[in-house]
C-alpha positions in Angstrom: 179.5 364.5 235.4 180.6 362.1 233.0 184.3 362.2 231.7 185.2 363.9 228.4 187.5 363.9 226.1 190.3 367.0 226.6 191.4 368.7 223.4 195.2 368.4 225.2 194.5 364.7 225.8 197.2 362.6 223.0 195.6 361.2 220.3 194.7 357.0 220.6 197.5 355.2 219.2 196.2 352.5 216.2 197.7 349.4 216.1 196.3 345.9 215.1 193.9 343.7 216.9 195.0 341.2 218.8 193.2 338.0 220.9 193.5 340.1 224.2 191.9 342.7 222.5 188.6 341.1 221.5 186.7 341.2 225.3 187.9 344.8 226.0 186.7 345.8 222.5 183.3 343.7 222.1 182.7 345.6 225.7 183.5 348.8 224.8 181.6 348.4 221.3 178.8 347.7 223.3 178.8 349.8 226.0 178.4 352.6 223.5 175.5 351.1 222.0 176.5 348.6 218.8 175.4 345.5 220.6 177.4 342.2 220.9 180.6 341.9 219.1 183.0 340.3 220.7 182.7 336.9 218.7 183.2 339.2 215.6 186.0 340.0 217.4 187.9 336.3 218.6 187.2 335.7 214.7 189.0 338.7 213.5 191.9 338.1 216.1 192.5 334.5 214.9 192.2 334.8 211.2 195.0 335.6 208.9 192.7 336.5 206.2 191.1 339.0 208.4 192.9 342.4 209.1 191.4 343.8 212.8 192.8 347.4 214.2 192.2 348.8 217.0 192.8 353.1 218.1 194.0 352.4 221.9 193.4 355.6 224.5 196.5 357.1 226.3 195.3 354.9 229.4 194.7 351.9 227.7 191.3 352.0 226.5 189.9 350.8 223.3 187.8 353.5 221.8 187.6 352.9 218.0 188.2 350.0 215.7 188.3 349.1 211.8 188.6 345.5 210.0 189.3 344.4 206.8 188.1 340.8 205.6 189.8 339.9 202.8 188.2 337.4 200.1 190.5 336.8 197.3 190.3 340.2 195.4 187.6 341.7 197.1 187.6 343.1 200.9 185.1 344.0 203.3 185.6 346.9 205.5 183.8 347.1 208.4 183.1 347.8 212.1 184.3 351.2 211.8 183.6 352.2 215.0 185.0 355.2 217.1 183.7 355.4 221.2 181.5 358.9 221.4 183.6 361.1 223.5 186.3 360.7 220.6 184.2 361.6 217.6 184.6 365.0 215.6 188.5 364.7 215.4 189.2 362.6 212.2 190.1 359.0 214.2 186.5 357.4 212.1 188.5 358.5 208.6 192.0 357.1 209.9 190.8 353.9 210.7 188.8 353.7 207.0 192.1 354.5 205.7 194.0 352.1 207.6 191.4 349.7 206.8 192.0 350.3 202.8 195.4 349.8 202.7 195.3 346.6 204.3 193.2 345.1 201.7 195.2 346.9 199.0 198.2 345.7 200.3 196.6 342.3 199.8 195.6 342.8 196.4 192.1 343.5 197.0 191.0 345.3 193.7 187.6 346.0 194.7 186.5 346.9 198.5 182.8 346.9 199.7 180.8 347.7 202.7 177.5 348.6 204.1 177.3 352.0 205.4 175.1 353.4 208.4 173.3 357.2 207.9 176.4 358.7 209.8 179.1 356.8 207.9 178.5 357.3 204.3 179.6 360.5 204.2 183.2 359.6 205.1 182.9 356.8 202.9 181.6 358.6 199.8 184.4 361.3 200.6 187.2 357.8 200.3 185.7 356.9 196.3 183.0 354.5 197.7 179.4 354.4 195.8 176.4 352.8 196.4 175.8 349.7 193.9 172.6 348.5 195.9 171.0 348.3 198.7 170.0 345.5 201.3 167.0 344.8 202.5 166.5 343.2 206.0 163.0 340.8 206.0 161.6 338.9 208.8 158.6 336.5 209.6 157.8 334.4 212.6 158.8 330.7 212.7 156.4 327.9 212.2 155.6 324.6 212.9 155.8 321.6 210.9 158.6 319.2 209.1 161.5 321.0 207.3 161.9 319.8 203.4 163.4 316.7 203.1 165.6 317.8 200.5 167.4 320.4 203.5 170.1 318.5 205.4 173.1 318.9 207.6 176.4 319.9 206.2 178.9 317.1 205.2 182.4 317.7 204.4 181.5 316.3 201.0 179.5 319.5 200.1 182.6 322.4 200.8 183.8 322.1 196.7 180.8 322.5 195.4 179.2 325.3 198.7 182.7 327.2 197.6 182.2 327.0 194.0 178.4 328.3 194.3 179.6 330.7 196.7 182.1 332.5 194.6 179.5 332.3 191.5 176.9 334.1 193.7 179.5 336.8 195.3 182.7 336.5 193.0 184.3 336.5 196.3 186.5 333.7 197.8 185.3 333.4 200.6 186.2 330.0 201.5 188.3 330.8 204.9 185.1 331.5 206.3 183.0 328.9 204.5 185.8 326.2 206.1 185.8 327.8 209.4 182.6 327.6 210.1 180.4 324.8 208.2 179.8 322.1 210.7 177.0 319.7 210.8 175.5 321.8 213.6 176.0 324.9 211.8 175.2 324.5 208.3 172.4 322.9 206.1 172.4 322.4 202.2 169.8 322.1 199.8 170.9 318.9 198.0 170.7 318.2 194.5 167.5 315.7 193.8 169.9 313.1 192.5 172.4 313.9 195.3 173.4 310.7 197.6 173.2 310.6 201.2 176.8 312.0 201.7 176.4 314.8 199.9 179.0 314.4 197.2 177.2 315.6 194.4 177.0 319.3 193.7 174.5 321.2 196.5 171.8 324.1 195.1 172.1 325.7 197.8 173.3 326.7 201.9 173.0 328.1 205.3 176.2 328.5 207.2 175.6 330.0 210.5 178.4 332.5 212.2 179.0 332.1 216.1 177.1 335.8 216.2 174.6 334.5 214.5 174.5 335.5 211.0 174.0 333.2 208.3 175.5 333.6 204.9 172.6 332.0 202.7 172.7 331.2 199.0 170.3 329.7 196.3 170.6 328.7 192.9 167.0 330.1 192.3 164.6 331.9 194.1 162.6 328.2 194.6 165.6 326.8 196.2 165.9 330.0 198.5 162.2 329.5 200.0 162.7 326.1 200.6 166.1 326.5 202.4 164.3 329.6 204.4 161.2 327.8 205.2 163.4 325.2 206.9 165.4 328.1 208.9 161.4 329.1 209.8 160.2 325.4 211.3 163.9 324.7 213.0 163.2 328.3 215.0 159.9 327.3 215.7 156.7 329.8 216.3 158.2 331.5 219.8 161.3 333.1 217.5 161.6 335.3 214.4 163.7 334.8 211.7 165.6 336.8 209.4 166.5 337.0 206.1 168.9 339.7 203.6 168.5 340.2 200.1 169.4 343.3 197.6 167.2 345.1 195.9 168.1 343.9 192.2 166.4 340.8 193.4 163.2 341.6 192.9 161.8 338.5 192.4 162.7 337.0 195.1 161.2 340.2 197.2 157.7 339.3 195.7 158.3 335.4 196.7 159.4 336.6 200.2 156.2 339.1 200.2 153.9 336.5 199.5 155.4 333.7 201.9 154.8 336.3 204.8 158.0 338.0 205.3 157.8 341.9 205.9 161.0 344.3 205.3 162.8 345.3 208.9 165.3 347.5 207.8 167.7 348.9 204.9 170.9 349.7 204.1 173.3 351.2 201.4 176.0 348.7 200.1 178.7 350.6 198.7 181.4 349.7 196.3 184.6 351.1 195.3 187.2 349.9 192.9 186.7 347.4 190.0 183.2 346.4 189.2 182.3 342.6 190.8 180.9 340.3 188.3 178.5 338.8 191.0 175.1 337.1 190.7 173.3 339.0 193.7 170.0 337.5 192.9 171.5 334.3 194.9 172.1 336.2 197.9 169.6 335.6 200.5 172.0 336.2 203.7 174.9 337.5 205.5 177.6 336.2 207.9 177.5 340.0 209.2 177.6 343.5 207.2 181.5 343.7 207.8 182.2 340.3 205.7 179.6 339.9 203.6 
């Protein structure tokens, strides 16, 4: 029989994530069925901007955690997660909580995140509403030569990718945009007139996470197919590739429609606090759903 939680048991202690904690909890986040985190996790360890909680068991398990990515005056909260055998006694609204008054704390006027069936409730309950919804597309790779104007990253580009970055999301989120554009990593759509080290201003990006999301933004819904249909040829016709856009962008959903991509999957992005300025038609992918 497996082991249960006893109502005597004490409740987990919550305290913040540290580097030790990122195996034990990408395991234990797994184990209960949210797939691989553990990179998500190293990240969240080793980034000041980033605020990463963990609710630790009486014996030293990890059974629930909470983050807050901080981006100027906006935060993320995300990963709420809390291990099954400790569900039904308030530890998924604590964490929230927690997770709140970290980004208040750091000025963060206005806090989003994208909520699962299960979550929203708590969230809705905590002043969150939903502003949009994302939708998850996907086609199969191809063959051929990626567009010539879609290069590798140069460290000449990170001005003007954080510039068109904060336009697109009014967020700063240049930590991550520095952490992890590297020539491997990252491709920009160059500016026709751009030179070959990429210090003009670039129309648009991919930067790759090591979990594998990709924050993607595009001036205009041209300059998003061509960045994508590179992302299609570099996976090649063996892989699928995935895209996220919201649904104000419906343009872009009709170019997508007609270039072969299908919808996977949607979810709720909720909002709470002051009302973000941002352009979400330039959106056309995340690092993950607990950063943006």
């Amino acid at each position: 029989m497996p082991n249960r939680r006893r109502p005597a048991d004490p409740a987990p202690t919550i305290r913040p994530m540290t580097a030790a904690d990122a195996e034990p909890a990408g395991a234990a986040i797994m184990a209960d069925g949210w797939g691989d985190r553990g990179s998500w996790f190293a990240y969240v360890a080793a980034t000041s901007s980033v605020h990463g909680f963990v609710a630790e068991a009486a014996d030293g398990a990890i059974v629930g955690t909470a983050v807050a990515a901080i981006h100027g005056p906006v935060a993320w909260i995300g990963t709420i997660w809390v291990q099954t055998l400790f569900r039904g006694h308030g530890l998924g609204g604590v964490l929230t909580d927690i997770a709140i008054d970290a980004a208040e704390r750091d000025g963060c006027v206005t806090q989003l995140l994208v909520a699962t069936d299960a979550g929203r409730p708590l969230y809705e309950r905590r002043g969150f509403e939903v502003q949009t919804w994302y939708r998850t597309m996907e086609a199969p790779g191809r063959s051929g030569q990626p567009p010539a104007t879609v290069r590798a990253f140069a460290p000449a580009d990170l001005a003007s990718m954080i510039a068109l970055d904060r336009e697109a999301t009014a967020e700063d989120r240049s930590v991550a945009l520095r952490t992890f554009s590297q020539p491997g990593s990252a491709r920009v759509l160059a500016a026709e007139d751009g030179d070959a080290t990429g210090a003009s201003a670039v129309r648009g990006f991919v930067v790759r996470a090591p979990w594998g999301g990709g924050a993607t933004v595009a001036r205009t819904v041209d300059d998003a197919i061509t960045l994508l249909h590179a992302r299609l040829v570099a996976a090649g016709p063996e892989r699928t590739v995935r895209c996220g856009i919201v649904l104000d962008n419906e343009a872009g959903s009709a170019a997508l429609e007609a270039d072969g991509w299908n919808e996977a999957w949607r979810a709720p992005r909720l909002i709470r606090g002051a009302p973000l300025p941002w352009t979400p038609t330039m959106l056309w992918g995340q690092f993950n759903h607990a950063m943006g």
